[in-house]
N, C-alpha and C positions, 0 to 999 in steps of 0.2 A: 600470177603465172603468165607470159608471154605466149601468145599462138603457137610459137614451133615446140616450144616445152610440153604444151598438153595435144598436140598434133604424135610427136614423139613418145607421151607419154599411152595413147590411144593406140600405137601402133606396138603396144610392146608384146609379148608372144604370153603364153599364160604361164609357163614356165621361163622363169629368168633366167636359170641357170643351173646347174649343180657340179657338186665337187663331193669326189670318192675320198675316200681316204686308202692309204696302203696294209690299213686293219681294221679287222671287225669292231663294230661300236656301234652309238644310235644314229638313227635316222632324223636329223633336226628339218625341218619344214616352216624355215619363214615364210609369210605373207605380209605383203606391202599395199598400199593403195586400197584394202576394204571399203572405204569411201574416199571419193574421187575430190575433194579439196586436201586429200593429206598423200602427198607423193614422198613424202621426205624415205619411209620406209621401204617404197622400192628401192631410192636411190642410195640407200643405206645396202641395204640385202647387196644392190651390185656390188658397191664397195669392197665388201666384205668377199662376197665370191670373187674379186678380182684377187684380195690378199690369200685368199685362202691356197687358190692353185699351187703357188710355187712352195704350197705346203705340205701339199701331199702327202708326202712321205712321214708326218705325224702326227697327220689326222687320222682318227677312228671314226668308224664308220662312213657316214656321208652327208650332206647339207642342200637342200635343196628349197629353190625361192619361187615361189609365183606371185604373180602378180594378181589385184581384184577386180574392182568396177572400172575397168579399161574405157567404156566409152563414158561415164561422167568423168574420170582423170581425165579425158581427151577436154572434156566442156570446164574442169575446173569446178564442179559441183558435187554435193555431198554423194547424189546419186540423183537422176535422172526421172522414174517413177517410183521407185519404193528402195528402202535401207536394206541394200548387200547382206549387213551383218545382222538378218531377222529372218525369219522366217526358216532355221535351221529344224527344222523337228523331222524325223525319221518319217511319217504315215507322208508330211508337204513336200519331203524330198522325193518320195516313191509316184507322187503325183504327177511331181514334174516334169520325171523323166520319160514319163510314160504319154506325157505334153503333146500334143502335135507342133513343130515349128512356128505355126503360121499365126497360133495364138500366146506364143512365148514375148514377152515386156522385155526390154532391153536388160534389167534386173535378173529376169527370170534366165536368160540364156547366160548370160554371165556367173548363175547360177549354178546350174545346169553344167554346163563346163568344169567349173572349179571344183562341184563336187566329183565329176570322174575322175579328174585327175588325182582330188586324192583316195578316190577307191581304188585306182589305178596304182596309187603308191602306194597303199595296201597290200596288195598281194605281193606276197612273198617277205612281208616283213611284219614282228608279231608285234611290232609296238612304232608309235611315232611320236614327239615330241615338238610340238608348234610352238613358235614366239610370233603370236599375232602384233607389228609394227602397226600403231596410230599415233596421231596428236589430236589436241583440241581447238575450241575456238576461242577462247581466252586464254589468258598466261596459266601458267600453272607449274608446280614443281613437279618433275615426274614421279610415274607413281606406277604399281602394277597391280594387276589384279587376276582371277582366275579361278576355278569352279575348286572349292576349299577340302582338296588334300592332300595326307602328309607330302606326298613329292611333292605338288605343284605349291606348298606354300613355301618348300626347302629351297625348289628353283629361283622363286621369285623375292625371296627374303636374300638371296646369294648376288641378287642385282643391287644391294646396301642402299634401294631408296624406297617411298614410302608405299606402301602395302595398306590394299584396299581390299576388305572381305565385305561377301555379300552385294557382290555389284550383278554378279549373273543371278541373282537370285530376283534381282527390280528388272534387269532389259531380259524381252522376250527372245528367247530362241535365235540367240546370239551362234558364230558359226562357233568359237570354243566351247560351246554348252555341248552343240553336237559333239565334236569328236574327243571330249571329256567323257560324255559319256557312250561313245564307243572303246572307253577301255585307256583311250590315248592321254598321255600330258597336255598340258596347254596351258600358258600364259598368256597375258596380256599386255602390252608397255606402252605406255603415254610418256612421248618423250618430248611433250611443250607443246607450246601456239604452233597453229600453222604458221607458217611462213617465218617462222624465226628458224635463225642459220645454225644457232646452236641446236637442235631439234636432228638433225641427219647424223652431228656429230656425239649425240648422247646414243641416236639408234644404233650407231656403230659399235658402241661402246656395250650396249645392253649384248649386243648377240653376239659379242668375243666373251663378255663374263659369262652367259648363259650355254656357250658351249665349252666352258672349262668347265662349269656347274651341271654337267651334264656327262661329263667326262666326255668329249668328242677330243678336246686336244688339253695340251698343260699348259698352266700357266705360263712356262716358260718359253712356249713358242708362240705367243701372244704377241705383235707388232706392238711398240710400245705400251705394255698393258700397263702402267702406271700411268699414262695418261689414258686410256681405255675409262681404269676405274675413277678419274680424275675427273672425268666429263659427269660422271652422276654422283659424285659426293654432293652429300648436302653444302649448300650456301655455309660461309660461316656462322656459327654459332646456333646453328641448326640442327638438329638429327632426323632421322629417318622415322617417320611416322607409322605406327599398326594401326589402323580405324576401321569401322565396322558402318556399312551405309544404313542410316534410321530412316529416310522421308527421300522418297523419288518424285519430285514436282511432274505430272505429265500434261505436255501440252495435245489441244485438239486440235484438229482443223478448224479454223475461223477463229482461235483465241487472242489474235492480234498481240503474240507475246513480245513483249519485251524487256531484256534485260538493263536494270538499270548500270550504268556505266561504272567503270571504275575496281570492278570484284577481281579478284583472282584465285585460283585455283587454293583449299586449306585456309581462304579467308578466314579467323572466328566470325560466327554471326550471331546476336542474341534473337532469341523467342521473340515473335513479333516483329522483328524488324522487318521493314521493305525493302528487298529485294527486285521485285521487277512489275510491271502494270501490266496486265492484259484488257479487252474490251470490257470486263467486268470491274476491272477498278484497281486496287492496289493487291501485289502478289504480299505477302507476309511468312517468312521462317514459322514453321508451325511447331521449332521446339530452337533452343541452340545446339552447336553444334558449330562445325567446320562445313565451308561451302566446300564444293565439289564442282566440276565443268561446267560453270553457269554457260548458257548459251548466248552466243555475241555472233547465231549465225543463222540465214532465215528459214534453214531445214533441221527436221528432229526432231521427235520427240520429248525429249529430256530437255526441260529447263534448267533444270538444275539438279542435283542432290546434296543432301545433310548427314554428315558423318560425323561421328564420334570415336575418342581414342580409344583401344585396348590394349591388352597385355598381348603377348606373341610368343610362341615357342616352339621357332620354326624347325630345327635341324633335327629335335629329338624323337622321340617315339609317340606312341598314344593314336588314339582312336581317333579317324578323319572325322573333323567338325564342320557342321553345317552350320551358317551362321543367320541370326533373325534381318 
């Protein structure tokens, strides 16, 4: 990222934008930039509100974008002193707010913020539906993920790429855990490496399918939606993966992690193998499995994850499953 892009991207408002529709429907609430090395998702959200306007007239409901960690998007960094998308739990939110200024973390007030505004979008509406935009730091095929019920697995099985259950179940108090469990929808979308150009053009793509899949607008007034859903078909001779996350690697402070080179995102990995070195020695897969976001960046948590495929049965009926 070039200085005037995260200058530009530092000064963006916390609210992007929004667009009504000329009839009642849902309330869709993208977010873009949660951590500040992945701008492609604001720059997607505008996109998107820019085609939406001259659409008005057949949209339902309304759409509405903010943006996240404004001052690490400004530096180009994941975040600044602590991860945007943590520390979501209702008793840390009440704390917050209740903060003085003077001892609120860069995090904290960007916090702090973006929770008003969506208590703020709250009122007066009984329900809201978020598509949290990310990428990763290695390649990866996109994939989605989201706190495991029947809607939110119909939303995101309706994006025809690969579906990950049991991800909010390993990261702590993610922001879609919160307002999943204030009642709301909420997805997830990894739409590739940073800084890959195809990456804005699959986000674009993810929240035209996801507001037809939501009924906000039809198919039919979709800006070419065959290449829409063109941007997230699988690769050829590929299909769309259901997996289930078994093993969350977590790094500490001072683990000196590192990943070894060359992984990519649904890698197979066998039991045993090495994967990456910390100051302790060699990291090793503690079962097989499918790799997940190995990390190729030097903030976070998560070194990696180990997933496994399942069966999936997203559109039909049946009791919301929690997954191990």
């Amino acid at each position: 990222m070039i200085a005037s892009e995260g200058a530009e991207l530092g000064a963006a408002p916390r609210c992007l934008g929004a667009v009504s529709g000329a009839s009642a429907g849902p309330t869709v609430v993208i977010t873009g930039g949660i951590h500040g090395n992945e701008p492609a998702g604001m720059f997607a959200a505008r996109a998107v509100l820019a085609e939406l306007r001259p659409r008005r007239g057949v949209l339902r409901g309304e759409v509405v974008a903010f943006s996240g960690n404004r001052r690490a998007l400004e530096r180009g960094v994941r975040f600044v002193s602590r991860d945007l998308n943590r520390g979501w739990r209702a008793p840390d939110l009440e704390r917050l707010a209740a903060a003085p200024e003077h001892g609120l973390s860069i995090e904290d007030r960007e916090q702090r913020e973006l929770h008003r505004a969506i208590l703020a979008l709250e009122r007066g509406r009984e329900r809201l539906a978020f598509l949290d935009l990310h990428t990763t730091s290695g390649p990866t095929e996109p994939f989605v993920c989201f706190s495991d019920t029947v809607e939110n697995r119909a939303l995101a099985c309706a994006l025809s790429v690969n579906v990950v259950l049991g991800l909010e179940r390993t990261v702590d108090a993610s922001m879609l855990s919160w307002v999943s469990a204030r009642g709301h929808l909420g997805v997830s979308f990894e739409a590739g490496q940073h800084g890959d150009p195809g990456a804005i053009r699959r986000h674009v793509g993810a929240v035209w399918l996801f507001l037809v899949a939501i009924g906000a607008i039809d198919a039919a007034h979709v800006p070419d939606v065959a290449a829409r859903a063109a941007a997230l078909a699988p690769e050829a001779g590929k299909r769309a993966l259901v997996v289930e996350v078994r093993h969350r690697h977590v790094v500490a402070a001072g683990d000196d992690f590192d990943m070894l080179a060359g992984f990519a995102g649904f890698d197979p990995i066998e039991a045993g193998q090495i994967v990456a070195r910390d100051r302790r020695g060699p990291v090793r897969a503690p079962e097989a499995g499918l790799l997940l976001m190995p990390r190729y960046q030097g903030q976070g948590e998560d070194g990696f994850f180990l997933v496994r495929e399942v069966a999936c049965a997203p559109r039909s009926g049946g009791a919301d499953r929690e997954t191990a």
